[in-house]
N, C-alpha and C positions, 0 to 999 in steps of 0.2 A: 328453400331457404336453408341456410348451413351455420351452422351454432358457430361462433368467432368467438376467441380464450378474450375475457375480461378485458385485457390491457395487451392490448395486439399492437404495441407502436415499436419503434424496430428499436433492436437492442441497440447501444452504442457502439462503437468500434471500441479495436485496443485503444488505450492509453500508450500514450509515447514513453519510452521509457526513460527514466532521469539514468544521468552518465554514471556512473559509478566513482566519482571523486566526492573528495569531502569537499570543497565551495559549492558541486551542483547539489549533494544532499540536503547540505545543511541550508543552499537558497531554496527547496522545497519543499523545507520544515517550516513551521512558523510560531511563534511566542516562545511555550516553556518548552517546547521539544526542541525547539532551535537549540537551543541555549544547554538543553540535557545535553542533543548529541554532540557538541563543543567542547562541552567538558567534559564526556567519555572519550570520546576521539582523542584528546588533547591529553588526559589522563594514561591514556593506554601504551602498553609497550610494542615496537614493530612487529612483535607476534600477533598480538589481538588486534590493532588495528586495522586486518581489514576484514574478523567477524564484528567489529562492533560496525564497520561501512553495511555490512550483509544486509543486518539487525535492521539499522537506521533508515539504509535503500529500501526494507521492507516496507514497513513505516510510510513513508514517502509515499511511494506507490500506494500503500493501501488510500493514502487521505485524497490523493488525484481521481480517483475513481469514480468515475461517474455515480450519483447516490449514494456515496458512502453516508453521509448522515442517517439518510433514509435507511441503510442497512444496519447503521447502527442502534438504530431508534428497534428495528426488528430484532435485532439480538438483542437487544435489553427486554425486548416482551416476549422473547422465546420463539418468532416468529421469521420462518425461511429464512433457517440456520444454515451455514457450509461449514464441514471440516475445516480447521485454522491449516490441518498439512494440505488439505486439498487446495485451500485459498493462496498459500504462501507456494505449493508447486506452479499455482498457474502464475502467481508474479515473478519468479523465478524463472520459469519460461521465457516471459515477457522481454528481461534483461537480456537473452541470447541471441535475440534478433539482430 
């Protein structure tokens, strides 16, 4: 007999990446982040507008995520934490595909 890790069900795949325009961003957001990233996009001058796209694309991505509640639910109790630059390098990746 061979000792099996707890929760051995297979990890998910990547996530598709949202395009990097502001109609695919902002259809990816939902409620009050919708409506923030609108009016920061909307607000911003052709310089910042495409760090505020980066930001938002961040965002995005992170809420697509398979478990992210669940992951959220663990960072509010301190519990199987990642680096925020380790997490934002791998969605950064993701976009490069």
């Amino acid at each position: 007999m061979t000792a099996q890790p707890e929760n051995s069900a297979p990890r998910p795949g990547p996530v598709p990446a949202i395009p990097h325009t502001i109609n695919a961003i902002g259809d990816a957001l939902s409620g009050a982040d919708r409506a923030l990233f609108y009016s920061k996009v909307l607000a911003a001058d052709e310089t910042e507008v495409p760090g505020v796209m980066r930001s938002w694309w961040k965002t995005a991505m992170l809420n697509r995520a398979p478990h992210a509640e669940t992951s959220r639910a663990n960072a509010a109790r301190g519990h199987r934490l990642v680096a925020v630059d380790d997490l934002a390098g791998r969605i950064e990746g993701a976009g490069t595909q």
